[in-house]
C-alpha positions as CSV (number, residue, x, y, z in Angstrom):
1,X,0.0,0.0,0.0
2,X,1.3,3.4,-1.1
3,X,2.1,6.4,1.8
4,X,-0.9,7.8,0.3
5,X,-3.4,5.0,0.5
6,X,-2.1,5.2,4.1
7,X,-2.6,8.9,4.9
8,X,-5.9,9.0,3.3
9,X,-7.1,5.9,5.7
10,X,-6.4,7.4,8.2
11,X,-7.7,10.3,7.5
12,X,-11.0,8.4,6.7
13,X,-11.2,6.5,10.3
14,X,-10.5,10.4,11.7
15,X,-13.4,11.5,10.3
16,X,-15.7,8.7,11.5
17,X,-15.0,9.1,15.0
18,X,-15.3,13.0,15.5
19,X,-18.4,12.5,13.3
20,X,-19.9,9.7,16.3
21,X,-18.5,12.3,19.4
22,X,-20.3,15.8,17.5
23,X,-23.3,13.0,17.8
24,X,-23.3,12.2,21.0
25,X,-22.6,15.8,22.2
26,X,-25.4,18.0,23.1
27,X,-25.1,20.9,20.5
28,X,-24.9,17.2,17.7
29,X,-27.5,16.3,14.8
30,X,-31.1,16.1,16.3
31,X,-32.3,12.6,17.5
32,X,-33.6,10.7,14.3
33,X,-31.4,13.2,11.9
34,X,-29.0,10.5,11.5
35,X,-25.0,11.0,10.8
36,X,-23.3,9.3,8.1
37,X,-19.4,8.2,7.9
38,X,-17.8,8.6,4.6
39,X,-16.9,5.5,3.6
40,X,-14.3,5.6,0.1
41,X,-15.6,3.4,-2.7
42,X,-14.4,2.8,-6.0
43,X,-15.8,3.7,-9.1
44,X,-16.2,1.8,-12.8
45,X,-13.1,4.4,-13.2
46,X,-11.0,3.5,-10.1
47,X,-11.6,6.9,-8.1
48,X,-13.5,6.8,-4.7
49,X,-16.9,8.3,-3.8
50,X,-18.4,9.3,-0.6
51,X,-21.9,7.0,0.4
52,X,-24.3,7.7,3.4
53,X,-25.2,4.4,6.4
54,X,-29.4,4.7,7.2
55,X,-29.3,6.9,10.3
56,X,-31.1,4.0,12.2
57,X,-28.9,1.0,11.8
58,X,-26.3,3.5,12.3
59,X,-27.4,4.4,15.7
60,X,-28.1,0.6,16.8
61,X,-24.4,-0.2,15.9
62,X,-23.0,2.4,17.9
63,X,-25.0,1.1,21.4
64,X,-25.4,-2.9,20.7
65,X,-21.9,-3.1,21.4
66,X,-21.8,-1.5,24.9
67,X,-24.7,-3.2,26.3
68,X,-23.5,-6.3,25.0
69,X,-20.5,-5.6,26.9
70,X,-21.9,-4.4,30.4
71,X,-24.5,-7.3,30.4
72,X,-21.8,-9.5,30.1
73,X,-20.2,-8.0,33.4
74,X,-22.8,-8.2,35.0
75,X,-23.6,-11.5,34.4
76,X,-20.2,-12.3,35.3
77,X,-19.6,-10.3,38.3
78,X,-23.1,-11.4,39.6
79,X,-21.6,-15.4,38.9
80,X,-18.5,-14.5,40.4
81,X,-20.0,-12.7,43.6
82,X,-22.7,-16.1,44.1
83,X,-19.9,-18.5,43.4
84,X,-17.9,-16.9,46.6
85,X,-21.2,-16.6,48.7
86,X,-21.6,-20.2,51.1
87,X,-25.2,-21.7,50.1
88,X,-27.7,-22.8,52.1
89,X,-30.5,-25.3,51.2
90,X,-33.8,-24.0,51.0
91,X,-35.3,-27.1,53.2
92,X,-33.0,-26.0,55.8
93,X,-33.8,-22.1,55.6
94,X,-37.0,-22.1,57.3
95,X,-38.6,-18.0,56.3
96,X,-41.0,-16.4,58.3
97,X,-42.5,-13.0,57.6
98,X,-42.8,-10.5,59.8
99,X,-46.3,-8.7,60.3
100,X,-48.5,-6.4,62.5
101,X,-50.6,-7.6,65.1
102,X,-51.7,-7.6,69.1
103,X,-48.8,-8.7,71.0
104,X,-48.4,-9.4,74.4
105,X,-44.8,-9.4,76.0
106,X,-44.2,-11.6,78.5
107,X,-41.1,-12.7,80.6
108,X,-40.9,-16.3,81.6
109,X,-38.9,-18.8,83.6
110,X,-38.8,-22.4,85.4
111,X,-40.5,-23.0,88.5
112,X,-42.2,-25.4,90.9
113,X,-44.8,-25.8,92.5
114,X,-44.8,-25.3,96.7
115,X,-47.6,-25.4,99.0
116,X,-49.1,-22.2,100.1
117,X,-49.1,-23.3,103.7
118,X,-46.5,-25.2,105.3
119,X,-45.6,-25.8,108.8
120,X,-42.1,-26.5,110.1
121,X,-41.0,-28.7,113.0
122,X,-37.7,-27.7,114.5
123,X,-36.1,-28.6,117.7
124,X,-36.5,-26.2,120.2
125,X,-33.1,-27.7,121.9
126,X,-30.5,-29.9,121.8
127,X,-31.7,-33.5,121.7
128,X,-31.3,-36.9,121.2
129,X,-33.8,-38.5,119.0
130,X,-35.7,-41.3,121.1
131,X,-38.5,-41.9,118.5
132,X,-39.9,-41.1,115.0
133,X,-43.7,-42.3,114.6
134,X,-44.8,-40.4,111.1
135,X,-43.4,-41.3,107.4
136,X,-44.1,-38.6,104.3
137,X,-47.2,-39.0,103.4
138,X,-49.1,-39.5,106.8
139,X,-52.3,-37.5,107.6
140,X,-51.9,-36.2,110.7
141,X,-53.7,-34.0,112.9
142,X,-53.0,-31.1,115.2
143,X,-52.2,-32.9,118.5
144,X,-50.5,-36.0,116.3
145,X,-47.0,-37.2,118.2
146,X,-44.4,-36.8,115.5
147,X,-41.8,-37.8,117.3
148,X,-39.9,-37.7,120.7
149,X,-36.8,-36.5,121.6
150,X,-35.0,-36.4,124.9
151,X,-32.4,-34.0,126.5
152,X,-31.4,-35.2,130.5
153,X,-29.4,-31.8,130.9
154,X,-33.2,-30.5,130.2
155,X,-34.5,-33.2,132.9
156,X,-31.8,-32.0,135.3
157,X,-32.4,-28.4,135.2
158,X,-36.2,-29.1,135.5
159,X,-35.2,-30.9,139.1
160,X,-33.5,-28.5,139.8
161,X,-36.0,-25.5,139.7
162,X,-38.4,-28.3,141.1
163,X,-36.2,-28.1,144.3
164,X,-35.9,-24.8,144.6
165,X,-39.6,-23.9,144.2
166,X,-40.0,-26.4,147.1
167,X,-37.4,-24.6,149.3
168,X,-39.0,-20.8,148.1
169,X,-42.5,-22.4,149.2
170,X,-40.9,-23.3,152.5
171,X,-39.2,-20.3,153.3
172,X,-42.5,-18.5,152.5
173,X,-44.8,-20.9,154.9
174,X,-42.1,-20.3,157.9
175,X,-42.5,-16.5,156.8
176,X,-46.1,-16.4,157.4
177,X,-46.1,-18.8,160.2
178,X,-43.2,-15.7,162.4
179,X,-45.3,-13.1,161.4
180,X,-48.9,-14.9,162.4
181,X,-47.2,-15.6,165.5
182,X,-46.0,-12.2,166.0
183,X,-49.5,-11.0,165.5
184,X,-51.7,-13.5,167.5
185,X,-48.8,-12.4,169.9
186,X,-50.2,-8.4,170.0
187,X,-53.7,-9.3,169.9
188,X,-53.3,-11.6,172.9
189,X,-51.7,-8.3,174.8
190,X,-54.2,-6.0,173.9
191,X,-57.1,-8.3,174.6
192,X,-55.2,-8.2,177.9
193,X,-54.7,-5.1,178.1
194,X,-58.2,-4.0,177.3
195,X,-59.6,-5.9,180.0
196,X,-57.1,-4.8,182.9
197,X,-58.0,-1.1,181.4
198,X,-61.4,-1.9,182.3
199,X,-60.9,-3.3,185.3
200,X,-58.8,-0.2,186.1
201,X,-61.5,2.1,185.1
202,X,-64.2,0.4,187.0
203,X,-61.8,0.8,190.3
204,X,-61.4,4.0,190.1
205,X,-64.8,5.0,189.9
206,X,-65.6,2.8,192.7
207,X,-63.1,4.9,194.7
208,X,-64.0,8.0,194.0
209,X,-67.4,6.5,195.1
210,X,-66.1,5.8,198.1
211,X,-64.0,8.7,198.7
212,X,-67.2,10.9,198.1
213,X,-69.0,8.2,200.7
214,X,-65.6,8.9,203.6
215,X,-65.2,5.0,203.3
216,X,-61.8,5.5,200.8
217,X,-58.7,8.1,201.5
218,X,-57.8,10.1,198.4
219,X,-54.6,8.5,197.9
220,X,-56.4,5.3,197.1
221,X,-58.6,7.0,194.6
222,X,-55.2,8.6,193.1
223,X,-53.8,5.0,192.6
224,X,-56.7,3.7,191.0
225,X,-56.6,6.7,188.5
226,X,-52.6,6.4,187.8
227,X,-53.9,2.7,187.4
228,X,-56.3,3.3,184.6
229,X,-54.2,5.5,182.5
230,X,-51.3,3.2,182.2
231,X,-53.4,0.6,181.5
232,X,-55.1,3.4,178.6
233,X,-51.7,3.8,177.1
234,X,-50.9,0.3,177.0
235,X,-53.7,-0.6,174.9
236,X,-53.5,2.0,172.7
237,X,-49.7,0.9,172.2
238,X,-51.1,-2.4,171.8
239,X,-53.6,-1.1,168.9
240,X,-50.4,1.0,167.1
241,X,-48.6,-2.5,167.1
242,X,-51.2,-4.4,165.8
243,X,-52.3,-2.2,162.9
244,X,-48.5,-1.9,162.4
245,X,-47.9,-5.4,161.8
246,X,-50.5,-5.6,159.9
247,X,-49.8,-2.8,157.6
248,X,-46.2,-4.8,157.5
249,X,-47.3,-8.0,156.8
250,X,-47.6,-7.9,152.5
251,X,-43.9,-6.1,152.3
252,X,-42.8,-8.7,154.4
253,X,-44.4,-11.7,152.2
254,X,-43.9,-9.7,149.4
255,X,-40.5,-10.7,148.2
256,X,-40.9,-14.4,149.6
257,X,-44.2,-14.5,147.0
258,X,-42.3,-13.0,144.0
259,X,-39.5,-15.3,144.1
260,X,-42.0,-18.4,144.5
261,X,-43.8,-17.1,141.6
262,X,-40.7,-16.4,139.0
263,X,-39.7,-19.9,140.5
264,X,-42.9,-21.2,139.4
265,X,-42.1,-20.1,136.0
266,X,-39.3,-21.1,135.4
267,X,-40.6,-24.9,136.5
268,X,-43.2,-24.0,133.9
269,X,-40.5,-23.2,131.4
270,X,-38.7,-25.9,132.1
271,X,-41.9,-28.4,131.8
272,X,-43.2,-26.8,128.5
273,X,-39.7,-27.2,126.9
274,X,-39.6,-30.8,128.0
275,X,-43.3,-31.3,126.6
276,X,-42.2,-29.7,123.2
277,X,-39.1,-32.3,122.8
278,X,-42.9,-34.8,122.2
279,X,-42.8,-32.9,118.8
280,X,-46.5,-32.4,117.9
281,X,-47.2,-31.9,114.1
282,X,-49.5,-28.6,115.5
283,X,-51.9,-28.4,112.8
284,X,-53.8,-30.8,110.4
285,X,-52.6,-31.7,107.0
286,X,-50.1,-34.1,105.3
287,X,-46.4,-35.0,106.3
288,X,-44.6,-33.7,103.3
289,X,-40.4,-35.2,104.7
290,X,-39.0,-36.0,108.0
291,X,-35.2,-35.5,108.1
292,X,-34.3,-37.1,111.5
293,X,-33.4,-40.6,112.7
294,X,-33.5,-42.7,115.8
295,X,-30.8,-41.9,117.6
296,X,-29.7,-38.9,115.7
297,X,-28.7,-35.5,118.0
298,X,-30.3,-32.6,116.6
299,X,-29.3,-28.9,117.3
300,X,-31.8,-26.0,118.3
301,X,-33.7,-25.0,115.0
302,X,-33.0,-28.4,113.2
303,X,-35.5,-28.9,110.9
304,X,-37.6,-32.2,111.7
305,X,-40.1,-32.7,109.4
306,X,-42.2,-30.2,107.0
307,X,-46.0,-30.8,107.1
308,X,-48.3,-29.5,104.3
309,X,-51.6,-27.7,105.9
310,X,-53.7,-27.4,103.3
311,X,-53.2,-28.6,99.3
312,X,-53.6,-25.7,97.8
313,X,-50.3,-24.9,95.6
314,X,-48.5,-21.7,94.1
315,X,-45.6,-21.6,91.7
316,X,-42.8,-20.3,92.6
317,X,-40.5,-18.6,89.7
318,X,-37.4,-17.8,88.9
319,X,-37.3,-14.9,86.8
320,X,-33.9,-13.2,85.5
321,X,-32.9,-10.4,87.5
322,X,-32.7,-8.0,84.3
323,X,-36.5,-9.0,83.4
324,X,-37.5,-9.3,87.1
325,X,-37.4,-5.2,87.0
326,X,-40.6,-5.6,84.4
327,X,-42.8,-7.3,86.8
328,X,-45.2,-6.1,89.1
329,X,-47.7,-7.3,91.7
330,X,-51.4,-8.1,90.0
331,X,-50.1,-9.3,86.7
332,X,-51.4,-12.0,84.6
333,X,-49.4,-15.2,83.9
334,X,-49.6,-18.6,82.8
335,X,-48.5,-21.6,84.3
336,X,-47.3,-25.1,81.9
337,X,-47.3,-27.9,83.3
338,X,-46.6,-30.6,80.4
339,X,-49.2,-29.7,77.7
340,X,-51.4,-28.4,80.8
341,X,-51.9,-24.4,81.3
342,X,-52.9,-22.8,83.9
343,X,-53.9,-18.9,84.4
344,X,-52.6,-17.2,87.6
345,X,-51.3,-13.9,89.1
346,X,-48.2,-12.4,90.5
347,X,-48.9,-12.8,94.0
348,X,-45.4,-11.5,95.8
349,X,-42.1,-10.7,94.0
350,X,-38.9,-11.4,96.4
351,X,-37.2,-8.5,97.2
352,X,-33.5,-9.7,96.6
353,X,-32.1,-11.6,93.6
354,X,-30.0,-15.1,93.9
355,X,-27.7,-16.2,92.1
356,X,-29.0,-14.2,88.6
357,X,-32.5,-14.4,89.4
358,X,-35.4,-12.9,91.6
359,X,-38.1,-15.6,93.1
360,X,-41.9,-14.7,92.0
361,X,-44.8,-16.2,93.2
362,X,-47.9,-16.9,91.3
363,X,-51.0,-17.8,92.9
364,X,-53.5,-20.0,90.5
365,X,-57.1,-18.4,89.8
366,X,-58.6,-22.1,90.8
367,X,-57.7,-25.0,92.4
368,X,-55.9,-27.8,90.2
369,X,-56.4,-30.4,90.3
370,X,-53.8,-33.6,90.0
371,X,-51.2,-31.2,90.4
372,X,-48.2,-31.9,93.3
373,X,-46.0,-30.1,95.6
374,X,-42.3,-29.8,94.1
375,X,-43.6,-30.3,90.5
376,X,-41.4,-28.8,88.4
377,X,-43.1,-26.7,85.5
378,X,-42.8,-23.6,83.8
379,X,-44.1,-20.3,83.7
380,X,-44.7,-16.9,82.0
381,X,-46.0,-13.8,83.2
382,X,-47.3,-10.7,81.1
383,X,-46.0,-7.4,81.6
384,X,-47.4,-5.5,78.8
385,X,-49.5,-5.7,75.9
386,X,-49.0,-3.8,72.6
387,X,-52.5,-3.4,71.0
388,X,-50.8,-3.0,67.2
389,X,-47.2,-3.9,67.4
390,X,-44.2,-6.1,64.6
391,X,-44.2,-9.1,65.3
392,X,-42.5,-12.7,64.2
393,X,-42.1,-16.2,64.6
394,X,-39.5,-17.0,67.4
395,X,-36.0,-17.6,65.7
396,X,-34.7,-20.6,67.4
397,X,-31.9,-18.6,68.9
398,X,-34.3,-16.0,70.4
399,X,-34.5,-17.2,74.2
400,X,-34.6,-13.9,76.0
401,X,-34.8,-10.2,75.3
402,X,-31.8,-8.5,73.3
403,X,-30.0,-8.0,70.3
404,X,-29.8,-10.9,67.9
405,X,-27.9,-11.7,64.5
406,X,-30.5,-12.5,61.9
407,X,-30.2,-13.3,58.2
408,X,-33.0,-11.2,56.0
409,X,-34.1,-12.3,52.5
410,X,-32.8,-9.2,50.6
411,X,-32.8,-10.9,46.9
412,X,-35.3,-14.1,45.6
413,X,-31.4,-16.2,46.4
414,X,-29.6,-13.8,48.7
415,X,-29.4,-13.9,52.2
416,X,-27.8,-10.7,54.0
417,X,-27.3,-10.9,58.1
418,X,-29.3,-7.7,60.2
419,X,-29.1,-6.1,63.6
420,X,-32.1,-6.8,65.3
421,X,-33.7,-5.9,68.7
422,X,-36.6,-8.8,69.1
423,X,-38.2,-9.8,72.9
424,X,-40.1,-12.9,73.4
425,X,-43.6,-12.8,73.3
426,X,-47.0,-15.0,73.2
427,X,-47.5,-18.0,71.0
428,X,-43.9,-18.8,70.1
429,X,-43.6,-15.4,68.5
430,X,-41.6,-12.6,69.3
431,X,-41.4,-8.6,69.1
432,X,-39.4,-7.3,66.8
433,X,-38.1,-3.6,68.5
434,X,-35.6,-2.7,65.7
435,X,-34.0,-4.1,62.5
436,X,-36.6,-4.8,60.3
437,X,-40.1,-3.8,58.8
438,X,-43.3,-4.9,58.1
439,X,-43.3,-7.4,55.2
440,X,-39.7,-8.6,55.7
441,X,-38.6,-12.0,55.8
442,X,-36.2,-13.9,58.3
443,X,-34.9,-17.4,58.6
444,X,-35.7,-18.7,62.0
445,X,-33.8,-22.0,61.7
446,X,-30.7,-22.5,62.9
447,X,-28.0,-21.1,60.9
448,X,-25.1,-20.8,63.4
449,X,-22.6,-22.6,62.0
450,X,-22.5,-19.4,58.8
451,X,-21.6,-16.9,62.1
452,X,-18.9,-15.7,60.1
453,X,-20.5,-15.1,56.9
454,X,-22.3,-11.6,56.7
455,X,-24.0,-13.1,52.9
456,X,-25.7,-16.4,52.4
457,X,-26.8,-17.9,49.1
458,X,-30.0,-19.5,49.2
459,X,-29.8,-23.0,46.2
């Protein structure tokens, strides 16, 4: 090819492609004008003439190639992108969608069931266990012997107080004996006394008879006067002694009959503490354990046996400590026992947490029947109700209230893992707080072993 067959092809491919740019600029040839691209061809006589494309295949060459091109890369790059992605098997991707509804949120826990009214038997002392007459199970009533026990340090110190009431009692008898003495004694002298006083009275006015009569001197009538005032005196002496002693005689018992009677209580003491090692079961109802055996020594508050009063039962609880905060006196819950449910109420919430969780009591709205003391079960109480509220089925991972990992269906094959806030509710569902809308849908199976994966491919 000659330099200027070269030039002039070149010059021809120039032209072409500032020709396609002037059309794709803005200021170009109007949509549906068409451009053309001089093409040389040779005439009958060798030269070259120019000859116009159609404007319409003209303008389906210039995009077929590009959008032949990008659909290719995105073909490839979406094959390359699901080739890297793990699958999944549908069958083991179980979906559920997440709607609007009437939830309630509830907090739940395991439990058992305890007897509303249960009597202890503890020892009231040390003791020696001599007997043991009930087994669980027994009805007993309220003076039923459980069993016996026996302390002889207890028998001993009940002697003793025994003989020292007896001596108190003595002292007090010889007490009372002196000072009945002492007062027969003064009534004996004034009785005396009184008489000689009116014997002395009588004689001096029978002198002074006779001294008015000359048959008596006057001396005689002055002795018979000195006479009947000392005699007077005496038995008003006499009188001040006797109302004295009298007066006297409860301050002088009253020590000797205050320690006879803390003596006597202490005896009593001593007596009902002997009659209480005869342990009595105290009320009516059934023996629910007895932890003691013949010949066993028990300490003071030793726990003998537990009796169950009556048979009406409450659940007892355990609630987390976190949730626990959420619960409140009055509300409704449910009770499972096996398939069985039972409606309740929060009867008493414990006031200090063990060991993670705080105890809550739930008192049934009826009697059950066929239900037993210590039974384990189940429970759930309901501390609030959202009349309109998102909702889902429970992931199997969901177990308590918080933030969980989920994996959302974001393509018809494309699984992509969310944030979400979700708290257990009713009817194995839960409520869905933050993370996801209305509509969306979520794999509840368990998926844990793609933890690392943020993308799942769904095959």
């Amino acid at each position: 090819m000659s330099s200027d067959g070269g030039s002039t092809l070149g010059a021809d491919v120039k032209v072409a492609v500032l020709s396609a740019e002037s059309a794709a600029q803005p200021g170009g040839p109007r949509r549906g004008a068409g451009w053309h691209v001089p093409r040389k061809s040779a005439g009958v006589d060798g030269s070259t003439t120019d000859r116009r494309l159609p404007a319409q295949r003209s303008r389906w060459l210039l995009w077929l190639g590009p959008a032949l091109i990008g659909a290719l890369a995105v073909t490839w790059g979406l094959a390359r992108v699901r080739a890297a992605l793990p699958a999944v098997e549908r069958d083991e991707a179980e979906l559920a969608r997440v709607t609007r509804e009437v939830i309630v949120e509830r907090v739940s826990g395991p439990g058992r069931l305890v007897p509303r009214h249960v009597r202890w038997l503890t020892a009231t002392h040390r003791a020696r266990v001599e007997q043991v007459l009930v087994e669980p199970g027994d009805r007993v009533e309220a003076n039923t012997r459980v069993a016996v026990l026996r302390n002889p340090d207890m028998d001993l110190a009940l002697l003793q107080a025994e003989r020292d009431l007896a001596a108190a009692r003595i002292q007090m008898a010889g007490t009372r004996r002196q000072l009945s003495a002492l007062s027969d004694d003064v009534q004996l002298s004034l009785a005396a006394a009184r008489e000689q006083a009116k014997v002395a009275e009588d004689h001096e006015g029978r002198t002074l008879q006779m001294e008015a009569d000359g048959l008596a001197p006057a001396s005689e009538r002055v002795r018979a006067a000195s006479s009947a005032r000392e005699l007077g005196g005496r038995v008003t002496l006499l009188e001040q002694r006797a109302a004295t002693l009298a007066r006297e005689r409860p301050l002088e018992l009253e020590p000797g009959e205050a320690l006879v009677a803390s003596l006597e209580k202490v005896v009593a003491h001593q007596q009902r503490e002997l009659a209480e090692l005869a342990m009595m079961s105290g009320a009516a109802g059934v023996v629910h354990s007895v932890s003691i055996e013949p010949g066993q020594w028990v300490e003071s508050g030793f726990v003998l046996a537990k009796v169950i009063v009556s048979t009406e039962l409450c659940a007892e609880l355990a609630i987390d400590e976190l949730e626990a905060r959420r619960v409140s006196l009055g509300q409704a819950a449910t009770i499972m026992a096996g398939s069985a449910r039972f409606a309740g109420h929060v009867s008493r919430i414990d006031p200090m947490a063990s060991r993670g969780a705080v105890s809550v009591e739930v008192t049934f709205e009826a009697e059950q029947a066929g239900l037993r003391a210590d039974q384990r079960v189940s429970g759930e109480v309901e501390v609030r109700r959202y009349p309109e509220a998102l909702s889902l089925k429970a992931p199997v991972q969901v177990t308590r209230a918080g933030h969980f990992a989920v994996y959302k269906l974001v393509e018809a094959d494309i699984l992509s893992i969310v944030d979400t806030e979700l708290v257990p509710a009713t009817g194995g569902r839960v409520l869905v707080r933050s993370g996801l809308v209305e509509g969306d849908q979520v794999v509840i199976s368990d998926l844990t072993r793609f933890k690392d994966h943020d993308r799942l491919a769904l095959r």
